[in-house]
N, CA, C and O atoms as a Maestro MAE file, in Angstrom:
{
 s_m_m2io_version
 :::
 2.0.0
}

f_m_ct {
 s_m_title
 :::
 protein
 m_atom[320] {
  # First column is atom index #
  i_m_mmod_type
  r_m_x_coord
  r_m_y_coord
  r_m_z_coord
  i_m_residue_number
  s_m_chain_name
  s_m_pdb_residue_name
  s_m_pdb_atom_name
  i_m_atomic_number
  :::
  1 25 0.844 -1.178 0.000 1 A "UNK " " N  " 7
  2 3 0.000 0.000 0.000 1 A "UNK " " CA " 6
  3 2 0.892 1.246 0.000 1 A "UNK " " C  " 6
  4 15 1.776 1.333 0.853 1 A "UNK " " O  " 8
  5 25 0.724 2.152 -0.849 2 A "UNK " " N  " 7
  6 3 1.157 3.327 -1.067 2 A "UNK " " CA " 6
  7 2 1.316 4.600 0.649 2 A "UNK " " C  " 6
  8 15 0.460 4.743 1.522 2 A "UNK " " O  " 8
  9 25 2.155 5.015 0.593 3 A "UNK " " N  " 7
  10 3 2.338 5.605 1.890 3 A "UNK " " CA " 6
  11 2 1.141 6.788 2.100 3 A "UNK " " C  " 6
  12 15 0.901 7.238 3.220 3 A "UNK " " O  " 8
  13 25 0.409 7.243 0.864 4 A "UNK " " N  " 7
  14 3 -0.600 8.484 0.621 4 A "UNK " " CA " 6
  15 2 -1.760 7.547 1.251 4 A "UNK " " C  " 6
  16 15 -2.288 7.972 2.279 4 A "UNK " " O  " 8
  17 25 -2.170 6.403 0.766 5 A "UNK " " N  " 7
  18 3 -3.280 5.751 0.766 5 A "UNK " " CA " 6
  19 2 -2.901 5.136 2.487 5 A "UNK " " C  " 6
  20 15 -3.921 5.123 3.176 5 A "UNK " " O  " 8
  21 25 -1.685 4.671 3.197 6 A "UNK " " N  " 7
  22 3 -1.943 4.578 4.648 6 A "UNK " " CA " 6
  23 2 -1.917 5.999 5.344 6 A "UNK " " C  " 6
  24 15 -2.504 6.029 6.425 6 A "UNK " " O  " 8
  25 25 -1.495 6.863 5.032 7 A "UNK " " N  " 7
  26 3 -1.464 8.247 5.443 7 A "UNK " " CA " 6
  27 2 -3.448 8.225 5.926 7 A "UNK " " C  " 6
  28 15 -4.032 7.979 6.982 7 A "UNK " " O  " 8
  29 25 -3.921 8.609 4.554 8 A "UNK " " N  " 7
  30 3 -5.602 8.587 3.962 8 A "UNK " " CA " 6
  31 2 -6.134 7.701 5.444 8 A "UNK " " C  " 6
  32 15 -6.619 8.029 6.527 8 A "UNK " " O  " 8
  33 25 -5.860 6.835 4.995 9 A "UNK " " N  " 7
  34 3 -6.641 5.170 6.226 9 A "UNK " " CA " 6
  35 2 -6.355 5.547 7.632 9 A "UNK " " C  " 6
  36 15 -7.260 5.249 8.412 9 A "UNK " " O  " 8
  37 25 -5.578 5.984 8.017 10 A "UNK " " N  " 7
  38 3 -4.958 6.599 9.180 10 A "UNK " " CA " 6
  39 2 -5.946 7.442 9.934 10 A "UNK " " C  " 6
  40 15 -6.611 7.193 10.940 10 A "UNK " " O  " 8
  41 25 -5.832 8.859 8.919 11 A "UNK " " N  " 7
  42 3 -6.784 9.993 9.034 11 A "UNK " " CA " 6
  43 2 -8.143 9.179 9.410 11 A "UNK " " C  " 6
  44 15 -8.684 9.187 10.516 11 A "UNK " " O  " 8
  45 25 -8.497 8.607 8.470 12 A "UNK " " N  " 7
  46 3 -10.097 7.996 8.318 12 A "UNK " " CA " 6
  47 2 -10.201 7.437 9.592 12 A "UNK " " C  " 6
  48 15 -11.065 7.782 10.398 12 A "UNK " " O  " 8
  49 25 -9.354 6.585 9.804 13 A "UNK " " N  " 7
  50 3 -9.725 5.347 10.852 13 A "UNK " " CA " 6
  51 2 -9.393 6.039 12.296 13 A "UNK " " C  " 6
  52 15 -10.237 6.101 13.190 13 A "UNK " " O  " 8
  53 25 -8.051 6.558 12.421 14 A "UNK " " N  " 7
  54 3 -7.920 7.004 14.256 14 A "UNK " " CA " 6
  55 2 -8.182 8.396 14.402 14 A "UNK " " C  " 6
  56 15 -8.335 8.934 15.498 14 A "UNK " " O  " 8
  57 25 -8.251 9.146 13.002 15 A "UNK " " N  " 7
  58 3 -8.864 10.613 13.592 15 A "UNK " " CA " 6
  59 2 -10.004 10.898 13.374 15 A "UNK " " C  " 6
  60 15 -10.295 12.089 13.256 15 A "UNK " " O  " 8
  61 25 -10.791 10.100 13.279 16 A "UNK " " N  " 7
  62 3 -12.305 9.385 13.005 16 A "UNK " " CA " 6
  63 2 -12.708 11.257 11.628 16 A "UNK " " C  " 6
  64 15 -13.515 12.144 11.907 16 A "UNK " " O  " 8
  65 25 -12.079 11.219 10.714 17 A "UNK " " N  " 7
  66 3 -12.426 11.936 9.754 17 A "UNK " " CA " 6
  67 2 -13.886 11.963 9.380 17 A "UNK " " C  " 6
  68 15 -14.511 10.940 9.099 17 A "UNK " " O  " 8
  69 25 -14.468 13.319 9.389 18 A "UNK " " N  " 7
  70 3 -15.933 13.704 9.742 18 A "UNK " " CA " 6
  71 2 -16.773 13.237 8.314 18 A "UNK " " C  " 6
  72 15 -17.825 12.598 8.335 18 A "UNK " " O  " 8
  73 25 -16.016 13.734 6.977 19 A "UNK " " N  " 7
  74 3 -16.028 13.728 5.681 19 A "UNK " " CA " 6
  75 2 -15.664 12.597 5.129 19 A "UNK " " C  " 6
  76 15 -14.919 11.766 5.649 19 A "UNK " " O  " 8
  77 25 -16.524 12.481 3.333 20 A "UNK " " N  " 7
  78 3 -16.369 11.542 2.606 20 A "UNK " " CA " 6
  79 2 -14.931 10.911 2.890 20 A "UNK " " C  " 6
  80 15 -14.026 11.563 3.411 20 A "UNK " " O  " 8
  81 25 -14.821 9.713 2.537 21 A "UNK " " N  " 7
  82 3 -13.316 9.130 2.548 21 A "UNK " " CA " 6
  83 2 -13.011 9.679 0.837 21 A "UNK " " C  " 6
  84 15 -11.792 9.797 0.715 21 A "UNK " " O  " 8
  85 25 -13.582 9.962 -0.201 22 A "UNK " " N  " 7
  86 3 -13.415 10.295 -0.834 22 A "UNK " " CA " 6
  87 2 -13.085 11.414 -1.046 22 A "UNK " " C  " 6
  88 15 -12.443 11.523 -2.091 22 A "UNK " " O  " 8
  89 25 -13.306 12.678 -0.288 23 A "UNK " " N  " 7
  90 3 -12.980 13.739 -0.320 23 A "UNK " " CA " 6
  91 2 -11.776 14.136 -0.050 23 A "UNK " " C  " 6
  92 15 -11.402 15.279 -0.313 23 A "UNK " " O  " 8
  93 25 -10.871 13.063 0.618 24 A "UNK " " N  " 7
  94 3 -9.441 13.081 1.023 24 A "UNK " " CA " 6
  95 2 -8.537 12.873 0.217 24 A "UNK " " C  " 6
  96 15 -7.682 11.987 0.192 24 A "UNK " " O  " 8
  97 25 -8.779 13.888 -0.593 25 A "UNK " " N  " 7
  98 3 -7.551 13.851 -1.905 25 A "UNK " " CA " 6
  99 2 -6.767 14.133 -1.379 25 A "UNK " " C  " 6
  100 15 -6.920 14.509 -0.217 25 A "UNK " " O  " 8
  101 25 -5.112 14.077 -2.172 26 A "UNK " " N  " 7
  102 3 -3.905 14.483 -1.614 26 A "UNK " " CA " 6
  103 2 -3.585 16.317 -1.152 26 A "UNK " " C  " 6
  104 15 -2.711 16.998 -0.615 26 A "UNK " " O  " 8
  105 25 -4.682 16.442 -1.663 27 A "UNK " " N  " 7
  106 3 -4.310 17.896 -1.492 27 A "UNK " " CA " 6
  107 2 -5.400 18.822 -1.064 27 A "UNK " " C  " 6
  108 15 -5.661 19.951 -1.480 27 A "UNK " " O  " 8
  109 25 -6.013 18.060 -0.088 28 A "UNK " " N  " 7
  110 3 -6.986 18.391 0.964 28 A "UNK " " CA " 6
  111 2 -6.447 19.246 1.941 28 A "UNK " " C  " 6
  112 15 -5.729 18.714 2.787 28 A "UNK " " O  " 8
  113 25 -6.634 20.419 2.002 29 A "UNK " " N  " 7
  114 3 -6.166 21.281 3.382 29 A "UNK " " CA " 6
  115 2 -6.872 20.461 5.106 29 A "UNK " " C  " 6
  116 15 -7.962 20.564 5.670 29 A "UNK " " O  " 8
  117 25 -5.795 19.812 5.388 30 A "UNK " " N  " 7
  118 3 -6.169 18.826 6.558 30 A "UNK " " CA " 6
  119 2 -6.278 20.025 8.078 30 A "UNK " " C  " 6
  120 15 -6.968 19.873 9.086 30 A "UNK " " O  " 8
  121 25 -5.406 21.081 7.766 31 A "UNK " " N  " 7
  122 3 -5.499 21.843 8.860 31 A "UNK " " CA " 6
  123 2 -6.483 23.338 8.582 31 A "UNK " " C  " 6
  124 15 -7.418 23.715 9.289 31 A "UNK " " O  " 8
  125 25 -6.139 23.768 7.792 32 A "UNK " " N  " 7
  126 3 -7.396 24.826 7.274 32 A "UNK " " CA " 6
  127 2 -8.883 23.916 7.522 32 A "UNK " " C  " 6
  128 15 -9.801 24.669 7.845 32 A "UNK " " O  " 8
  129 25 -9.198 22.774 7.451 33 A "UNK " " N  " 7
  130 3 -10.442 22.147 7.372 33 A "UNK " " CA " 6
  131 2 -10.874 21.123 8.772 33 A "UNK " " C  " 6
  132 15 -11.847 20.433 9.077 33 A "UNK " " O  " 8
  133 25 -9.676 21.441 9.335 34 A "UNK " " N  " 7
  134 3 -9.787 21.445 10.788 34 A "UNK " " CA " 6
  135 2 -9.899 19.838 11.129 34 A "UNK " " C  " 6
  136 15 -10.353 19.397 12.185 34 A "UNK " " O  " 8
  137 25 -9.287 18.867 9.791 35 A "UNK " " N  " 7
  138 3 -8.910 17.243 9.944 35 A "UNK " " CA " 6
  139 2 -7.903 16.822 11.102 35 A "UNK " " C  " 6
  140 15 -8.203 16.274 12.163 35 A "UNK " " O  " 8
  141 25 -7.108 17.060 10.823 36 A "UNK " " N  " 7
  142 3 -5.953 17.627 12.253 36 A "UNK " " CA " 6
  143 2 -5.937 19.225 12.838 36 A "UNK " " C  " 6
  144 15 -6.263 20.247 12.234 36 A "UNK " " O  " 8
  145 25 -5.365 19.047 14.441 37 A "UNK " " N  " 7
  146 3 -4.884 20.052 14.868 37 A "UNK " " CA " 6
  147 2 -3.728 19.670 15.926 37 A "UNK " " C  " 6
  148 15 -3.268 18.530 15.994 37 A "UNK " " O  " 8
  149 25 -3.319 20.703 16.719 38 A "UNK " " N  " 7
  150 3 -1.993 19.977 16.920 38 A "UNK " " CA " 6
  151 2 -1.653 18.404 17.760 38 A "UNK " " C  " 6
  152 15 -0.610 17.782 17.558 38 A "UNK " " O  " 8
  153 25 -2.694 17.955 18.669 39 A "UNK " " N  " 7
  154 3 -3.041 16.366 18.923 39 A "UNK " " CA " 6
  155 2 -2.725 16.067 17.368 39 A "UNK " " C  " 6
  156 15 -1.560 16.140 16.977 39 A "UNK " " O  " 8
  157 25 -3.747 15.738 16.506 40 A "UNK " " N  " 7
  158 3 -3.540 15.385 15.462 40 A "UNK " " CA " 6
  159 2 -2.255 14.680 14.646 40 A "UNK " " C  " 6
  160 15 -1.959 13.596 14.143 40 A "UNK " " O  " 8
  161 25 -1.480 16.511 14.928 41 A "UNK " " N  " 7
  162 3 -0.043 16.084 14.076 41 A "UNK " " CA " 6
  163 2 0.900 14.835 14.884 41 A "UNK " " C  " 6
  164 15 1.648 13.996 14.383 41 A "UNK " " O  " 8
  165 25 0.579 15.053 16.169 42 A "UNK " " N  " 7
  166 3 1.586 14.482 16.834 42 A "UNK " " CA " 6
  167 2 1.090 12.773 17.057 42 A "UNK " " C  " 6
  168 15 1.846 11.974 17.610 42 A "UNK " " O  " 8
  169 25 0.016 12.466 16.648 43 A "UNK " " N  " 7
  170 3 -0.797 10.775 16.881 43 A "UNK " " CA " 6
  171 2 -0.287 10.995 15.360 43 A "UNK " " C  " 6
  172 15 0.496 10.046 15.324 43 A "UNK " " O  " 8
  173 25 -0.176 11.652 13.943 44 A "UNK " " N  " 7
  174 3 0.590 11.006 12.799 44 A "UNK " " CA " 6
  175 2 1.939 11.014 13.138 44 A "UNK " " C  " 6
  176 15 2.539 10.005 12.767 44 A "UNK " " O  " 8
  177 25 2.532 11.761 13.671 45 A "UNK " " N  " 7
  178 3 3.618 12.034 13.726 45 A "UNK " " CA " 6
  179 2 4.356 10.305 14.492 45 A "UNK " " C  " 6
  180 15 5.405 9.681 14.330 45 A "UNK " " O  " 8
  181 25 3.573 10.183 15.015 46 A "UNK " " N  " 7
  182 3 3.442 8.526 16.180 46 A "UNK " " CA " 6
  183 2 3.432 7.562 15.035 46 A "UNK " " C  " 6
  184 15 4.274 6.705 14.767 46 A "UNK " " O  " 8
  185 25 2.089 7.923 14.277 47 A "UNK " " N  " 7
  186 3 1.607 6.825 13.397 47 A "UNK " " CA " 6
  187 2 2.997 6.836 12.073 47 A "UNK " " C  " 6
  188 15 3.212 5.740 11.556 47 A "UNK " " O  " 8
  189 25 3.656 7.746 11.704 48 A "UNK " " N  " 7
  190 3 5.049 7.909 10.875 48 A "UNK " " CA " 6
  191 2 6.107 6.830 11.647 48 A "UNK " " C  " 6
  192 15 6.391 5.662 11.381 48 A "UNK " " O  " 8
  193 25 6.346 7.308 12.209 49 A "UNK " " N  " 7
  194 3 7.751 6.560 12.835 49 A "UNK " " CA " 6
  195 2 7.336 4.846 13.769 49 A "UNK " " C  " 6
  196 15 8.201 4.004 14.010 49 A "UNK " " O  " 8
  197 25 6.053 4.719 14.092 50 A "UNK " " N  " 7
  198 3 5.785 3.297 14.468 50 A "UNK " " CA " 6
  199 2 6.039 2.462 13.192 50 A "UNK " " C  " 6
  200 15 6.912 1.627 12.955 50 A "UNK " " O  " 8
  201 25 4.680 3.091 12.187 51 A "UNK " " N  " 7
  202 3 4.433 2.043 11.143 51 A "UNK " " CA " 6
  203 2 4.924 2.081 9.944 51 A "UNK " " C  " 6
  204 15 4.846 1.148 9.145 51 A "UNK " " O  " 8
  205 25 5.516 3.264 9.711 52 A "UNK " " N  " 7
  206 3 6.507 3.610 8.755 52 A "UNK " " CA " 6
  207 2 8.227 4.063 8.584 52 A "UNK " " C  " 6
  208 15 9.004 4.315 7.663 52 A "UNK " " O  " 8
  209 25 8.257 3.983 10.114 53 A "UNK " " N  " 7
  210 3 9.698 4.041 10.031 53 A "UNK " " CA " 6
  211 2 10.723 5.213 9.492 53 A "UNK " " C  " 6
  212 15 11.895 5.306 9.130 53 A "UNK " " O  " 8
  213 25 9.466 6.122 9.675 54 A "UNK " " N  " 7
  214 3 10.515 7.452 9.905 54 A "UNK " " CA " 6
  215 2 10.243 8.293 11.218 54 A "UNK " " C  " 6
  216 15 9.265 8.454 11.947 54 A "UNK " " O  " 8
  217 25 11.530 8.752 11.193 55 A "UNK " " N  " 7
  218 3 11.729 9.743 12.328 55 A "UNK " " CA " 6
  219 2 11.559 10.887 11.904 55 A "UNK " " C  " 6
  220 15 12.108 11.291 10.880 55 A "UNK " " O  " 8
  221 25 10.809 11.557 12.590 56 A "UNK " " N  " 7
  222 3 10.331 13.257 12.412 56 A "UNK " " CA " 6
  223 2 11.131 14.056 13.493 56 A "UNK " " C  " 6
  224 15 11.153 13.733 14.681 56 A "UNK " " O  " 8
  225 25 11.644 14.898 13.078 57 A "UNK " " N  " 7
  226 3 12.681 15.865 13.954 57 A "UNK " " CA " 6
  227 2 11.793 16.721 14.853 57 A "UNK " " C  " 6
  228 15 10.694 16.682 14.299 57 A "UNK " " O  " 8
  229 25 11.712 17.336 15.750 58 A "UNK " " N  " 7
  230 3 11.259 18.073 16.108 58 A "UNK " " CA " 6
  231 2 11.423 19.961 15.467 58 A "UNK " " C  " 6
  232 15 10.924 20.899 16.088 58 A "UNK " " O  " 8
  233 25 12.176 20.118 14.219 59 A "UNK " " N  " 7
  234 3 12.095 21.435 13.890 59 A "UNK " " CA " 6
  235 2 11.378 20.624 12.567 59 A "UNK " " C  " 6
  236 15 12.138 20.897 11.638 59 A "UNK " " O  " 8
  237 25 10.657 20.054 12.212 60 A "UNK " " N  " 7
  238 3 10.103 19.296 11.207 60 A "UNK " " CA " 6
  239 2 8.682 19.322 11.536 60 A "UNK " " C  " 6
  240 15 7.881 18.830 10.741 60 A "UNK " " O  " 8
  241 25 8.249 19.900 12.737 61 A "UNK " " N  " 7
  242 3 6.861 19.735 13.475 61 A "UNK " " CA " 6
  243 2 6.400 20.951 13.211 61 A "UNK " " C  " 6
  244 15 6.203 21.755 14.123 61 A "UNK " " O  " 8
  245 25 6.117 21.311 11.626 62 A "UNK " " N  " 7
  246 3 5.585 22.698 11.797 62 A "UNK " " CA " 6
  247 2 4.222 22.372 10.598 62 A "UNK " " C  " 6
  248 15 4.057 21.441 9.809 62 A "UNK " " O  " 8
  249 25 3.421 23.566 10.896 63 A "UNK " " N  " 7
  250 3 2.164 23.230 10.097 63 A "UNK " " CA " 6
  251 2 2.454 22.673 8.346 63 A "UNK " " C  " 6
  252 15 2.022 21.592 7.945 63 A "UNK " " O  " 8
  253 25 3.189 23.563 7.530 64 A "UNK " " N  " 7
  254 3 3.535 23.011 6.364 64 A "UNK " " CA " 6
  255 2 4.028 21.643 6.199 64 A "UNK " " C  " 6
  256 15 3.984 21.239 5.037 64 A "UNK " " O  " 8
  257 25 4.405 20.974 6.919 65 A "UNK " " N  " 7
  258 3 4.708 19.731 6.580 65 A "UNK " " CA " 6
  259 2 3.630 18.453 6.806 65 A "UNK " " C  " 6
  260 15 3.825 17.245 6.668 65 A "UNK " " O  " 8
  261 25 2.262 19.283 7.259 66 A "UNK " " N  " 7
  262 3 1.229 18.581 7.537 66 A "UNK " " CA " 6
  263 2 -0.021 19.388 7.252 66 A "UNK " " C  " 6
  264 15 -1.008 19.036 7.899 66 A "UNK " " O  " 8
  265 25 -0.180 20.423 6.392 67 A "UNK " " N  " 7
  266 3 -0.856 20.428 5.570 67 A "UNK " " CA " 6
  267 2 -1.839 19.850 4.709 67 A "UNK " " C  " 6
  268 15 -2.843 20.407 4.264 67 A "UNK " " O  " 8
  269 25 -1.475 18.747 4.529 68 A "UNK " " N  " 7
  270 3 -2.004 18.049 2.900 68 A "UNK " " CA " 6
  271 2 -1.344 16.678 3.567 68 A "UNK " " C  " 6
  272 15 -0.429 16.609 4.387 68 A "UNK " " O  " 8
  273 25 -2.074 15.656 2.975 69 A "UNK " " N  " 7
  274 3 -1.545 14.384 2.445 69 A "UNK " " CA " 6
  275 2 -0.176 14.621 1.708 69 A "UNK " " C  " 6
  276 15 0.898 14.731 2.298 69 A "UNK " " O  " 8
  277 25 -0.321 14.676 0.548 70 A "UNK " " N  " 7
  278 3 0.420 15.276 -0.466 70 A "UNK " " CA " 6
  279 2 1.588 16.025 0.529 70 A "UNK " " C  " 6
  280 15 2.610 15.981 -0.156 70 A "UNK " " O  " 8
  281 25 1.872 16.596 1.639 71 A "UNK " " N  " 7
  282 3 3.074 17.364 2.044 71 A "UNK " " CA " 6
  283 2 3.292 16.235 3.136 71 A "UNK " " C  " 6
  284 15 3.973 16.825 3.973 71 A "UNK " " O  " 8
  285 25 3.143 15.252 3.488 72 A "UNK " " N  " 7
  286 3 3.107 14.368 4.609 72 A "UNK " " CA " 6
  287 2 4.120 13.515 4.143 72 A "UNK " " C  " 6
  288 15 5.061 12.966 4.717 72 A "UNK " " O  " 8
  289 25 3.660 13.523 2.781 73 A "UNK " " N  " 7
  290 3 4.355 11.984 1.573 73 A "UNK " " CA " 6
  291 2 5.478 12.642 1.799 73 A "UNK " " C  " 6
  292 15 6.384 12.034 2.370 73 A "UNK " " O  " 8
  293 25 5.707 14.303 1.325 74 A "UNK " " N  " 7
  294 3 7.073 14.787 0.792 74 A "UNK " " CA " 6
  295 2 7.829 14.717 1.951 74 A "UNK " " C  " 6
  296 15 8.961 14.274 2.145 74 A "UNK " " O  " 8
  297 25 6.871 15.316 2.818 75 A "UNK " " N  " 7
  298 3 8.362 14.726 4.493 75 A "UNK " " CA " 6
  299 2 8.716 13.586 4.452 75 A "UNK " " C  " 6
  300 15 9.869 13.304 4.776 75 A "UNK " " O  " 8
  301 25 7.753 12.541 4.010 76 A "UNK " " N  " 7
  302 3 8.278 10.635 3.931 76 A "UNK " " CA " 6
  303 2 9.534 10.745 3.051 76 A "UNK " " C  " 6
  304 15 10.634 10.414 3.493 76 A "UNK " " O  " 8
  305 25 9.370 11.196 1.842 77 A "UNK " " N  " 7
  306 3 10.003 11.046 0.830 77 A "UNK " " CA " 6
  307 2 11.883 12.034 1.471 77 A "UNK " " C  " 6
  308 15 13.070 11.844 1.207 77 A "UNK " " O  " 8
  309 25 11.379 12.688 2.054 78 A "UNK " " N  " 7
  310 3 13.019 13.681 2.065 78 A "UNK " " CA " 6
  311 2 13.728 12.734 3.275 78 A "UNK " " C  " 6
  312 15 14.945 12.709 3.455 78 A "UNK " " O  " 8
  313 25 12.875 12.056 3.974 79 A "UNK " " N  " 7
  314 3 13.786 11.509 5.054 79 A "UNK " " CA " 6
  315 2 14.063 10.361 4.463 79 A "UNK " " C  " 6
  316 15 15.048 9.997 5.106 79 A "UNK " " O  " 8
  317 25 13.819 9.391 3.522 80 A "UNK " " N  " 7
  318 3 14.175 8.313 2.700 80 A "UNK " " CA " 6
  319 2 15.443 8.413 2.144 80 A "UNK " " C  " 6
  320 15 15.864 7.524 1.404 80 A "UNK " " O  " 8
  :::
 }
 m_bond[319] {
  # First column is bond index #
  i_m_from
  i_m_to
  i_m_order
  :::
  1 1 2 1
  2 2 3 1
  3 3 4 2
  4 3 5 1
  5 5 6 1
  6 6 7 1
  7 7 8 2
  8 7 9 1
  9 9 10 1
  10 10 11 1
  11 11 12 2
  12 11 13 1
  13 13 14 1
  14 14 15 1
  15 15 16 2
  16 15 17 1
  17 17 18 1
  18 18 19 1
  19 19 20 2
  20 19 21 1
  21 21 22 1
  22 22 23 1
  23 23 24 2
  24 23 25 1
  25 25 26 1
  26 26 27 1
  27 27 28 2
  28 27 29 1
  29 29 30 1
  30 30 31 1
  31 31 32 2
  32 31 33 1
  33 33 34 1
  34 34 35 1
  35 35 36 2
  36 35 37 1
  37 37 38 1
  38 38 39 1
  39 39 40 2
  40 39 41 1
  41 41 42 1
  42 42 43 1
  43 43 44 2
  44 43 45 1
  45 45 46 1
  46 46 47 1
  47 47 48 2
  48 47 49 1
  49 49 50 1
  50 50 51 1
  51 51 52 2
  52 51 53 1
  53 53 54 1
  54 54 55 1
  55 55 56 2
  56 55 57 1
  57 57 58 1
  58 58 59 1
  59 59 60 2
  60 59 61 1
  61 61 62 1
  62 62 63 1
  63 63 64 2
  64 63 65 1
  65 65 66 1
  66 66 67 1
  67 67 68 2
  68 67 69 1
  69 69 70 1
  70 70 71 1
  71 71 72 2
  72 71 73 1
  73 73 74 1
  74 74 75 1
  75 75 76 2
  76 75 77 1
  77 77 78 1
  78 78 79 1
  79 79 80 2
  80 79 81 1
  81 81 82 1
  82 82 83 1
  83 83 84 2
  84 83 85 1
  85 85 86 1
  86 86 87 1
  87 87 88 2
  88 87 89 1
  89 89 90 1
  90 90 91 1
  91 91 92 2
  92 91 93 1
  93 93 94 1
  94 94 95 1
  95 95 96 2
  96 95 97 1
  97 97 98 1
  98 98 99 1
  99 99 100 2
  100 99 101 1
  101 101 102 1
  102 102 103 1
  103 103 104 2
  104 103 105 1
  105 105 106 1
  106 106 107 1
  107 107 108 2
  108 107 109 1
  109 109 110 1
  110 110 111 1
  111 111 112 2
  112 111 113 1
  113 113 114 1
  114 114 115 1
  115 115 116 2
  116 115 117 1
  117 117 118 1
  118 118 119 1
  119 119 120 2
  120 119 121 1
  121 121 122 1
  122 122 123 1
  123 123 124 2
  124 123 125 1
  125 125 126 1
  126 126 127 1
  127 127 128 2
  128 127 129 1
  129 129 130 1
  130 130 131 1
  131 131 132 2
  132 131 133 1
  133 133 134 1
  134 134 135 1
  135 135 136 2
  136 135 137 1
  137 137 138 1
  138 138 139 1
  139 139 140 2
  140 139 141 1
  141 141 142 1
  142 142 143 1
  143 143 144 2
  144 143 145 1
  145 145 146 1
  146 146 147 1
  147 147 148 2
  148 147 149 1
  149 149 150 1
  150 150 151 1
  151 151 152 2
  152 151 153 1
  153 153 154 1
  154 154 155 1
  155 155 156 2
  156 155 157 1
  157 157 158 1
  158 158 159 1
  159 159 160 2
  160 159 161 1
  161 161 162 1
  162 162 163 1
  163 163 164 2
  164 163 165 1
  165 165 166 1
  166 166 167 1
  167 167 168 2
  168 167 169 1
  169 169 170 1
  170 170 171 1
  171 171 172 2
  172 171 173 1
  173 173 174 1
  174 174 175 1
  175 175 176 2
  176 175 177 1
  177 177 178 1
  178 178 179 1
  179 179 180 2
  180 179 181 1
  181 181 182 1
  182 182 183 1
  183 183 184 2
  184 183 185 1
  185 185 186 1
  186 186 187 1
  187 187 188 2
  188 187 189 1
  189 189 190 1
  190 190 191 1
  191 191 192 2
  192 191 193 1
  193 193 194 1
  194 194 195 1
  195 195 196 2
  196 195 197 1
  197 197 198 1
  198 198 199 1
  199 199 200 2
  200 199 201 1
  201 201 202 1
  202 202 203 1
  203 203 204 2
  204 203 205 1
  205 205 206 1
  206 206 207 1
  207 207 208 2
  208 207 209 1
  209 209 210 1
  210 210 211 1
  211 211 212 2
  212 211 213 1
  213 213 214 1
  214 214 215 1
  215 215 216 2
  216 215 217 1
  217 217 218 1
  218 218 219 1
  219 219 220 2
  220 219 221 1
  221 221 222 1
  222 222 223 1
  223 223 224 2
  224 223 225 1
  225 225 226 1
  226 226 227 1
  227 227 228 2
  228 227 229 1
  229 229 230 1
  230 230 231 1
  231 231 232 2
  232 231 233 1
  233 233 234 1
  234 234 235 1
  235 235 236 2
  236 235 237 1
  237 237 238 1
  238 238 239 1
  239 239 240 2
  240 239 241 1
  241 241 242 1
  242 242 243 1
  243 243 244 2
  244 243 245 1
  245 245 246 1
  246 246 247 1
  247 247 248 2
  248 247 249 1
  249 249 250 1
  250 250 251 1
  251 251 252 2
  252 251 253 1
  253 253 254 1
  254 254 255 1
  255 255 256 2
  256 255 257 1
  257 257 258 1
  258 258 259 1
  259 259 260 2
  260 259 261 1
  261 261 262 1
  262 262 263 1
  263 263 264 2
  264 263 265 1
  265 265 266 1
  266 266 267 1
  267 267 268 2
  268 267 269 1
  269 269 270 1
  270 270 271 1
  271 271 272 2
  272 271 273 1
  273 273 274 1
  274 274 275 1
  275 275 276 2
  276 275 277 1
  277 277 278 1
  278 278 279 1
  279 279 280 2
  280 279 281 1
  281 281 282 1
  282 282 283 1
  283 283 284 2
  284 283 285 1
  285 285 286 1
  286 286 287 1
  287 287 288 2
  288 287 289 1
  289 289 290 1
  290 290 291 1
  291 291 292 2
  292 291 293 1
  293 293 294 1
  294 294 295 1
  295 295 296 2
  296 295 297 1
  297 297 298 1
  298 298 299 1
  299 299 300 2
  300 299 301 1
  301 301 302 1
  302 302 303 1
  303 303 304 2
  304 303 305 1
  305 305 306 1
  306 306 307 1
  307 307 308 2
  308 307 309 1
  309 309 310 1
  310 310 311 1
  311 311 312 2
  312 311 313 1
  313 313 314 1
  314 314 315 1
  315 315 316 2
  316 315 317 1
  317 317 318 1
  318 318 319 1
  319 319 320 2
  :::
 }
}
């Protein structure tokens, strides 16, 4: 499974996401739309480094990097 699509399942399933599962395109404003807030970042931030095996820095904990699906991947992708 694609890291966007467990990102997606994540949201859906433990941040009990209010909206379509369909509506969770990659480039869904997750914090403008009030999907996460800062709990939020930090249960993905959990859910990153348990089940995916990256480590998130703590100057890495800022709203742009959790934005979007789509900006979640790109933090996956730069720490790879």
């Amino acid at each position: 499974m694609s890291a966007d699509q467990q990102i997606r399942d994540f949201i859906v399933g433990e941040l009990q996401f209010q909206g379509k599962p369909e509506d969770l395109t990659d480039d869904y404003p997750l914090l403008e739309n009030e999907v996460i807030d800062s709990m939020g970042i930090f249960q993905i931030v959990s859910f990153l480094e348990s089940d995916l095996g990256v480590e998130v820095d703590d100057d890495e904990l800022v709203p742009d990097n959790f934005a979007t699906i789509k900006s979640i991947v790109g933090l996956i992708a730069a720490k790879k």
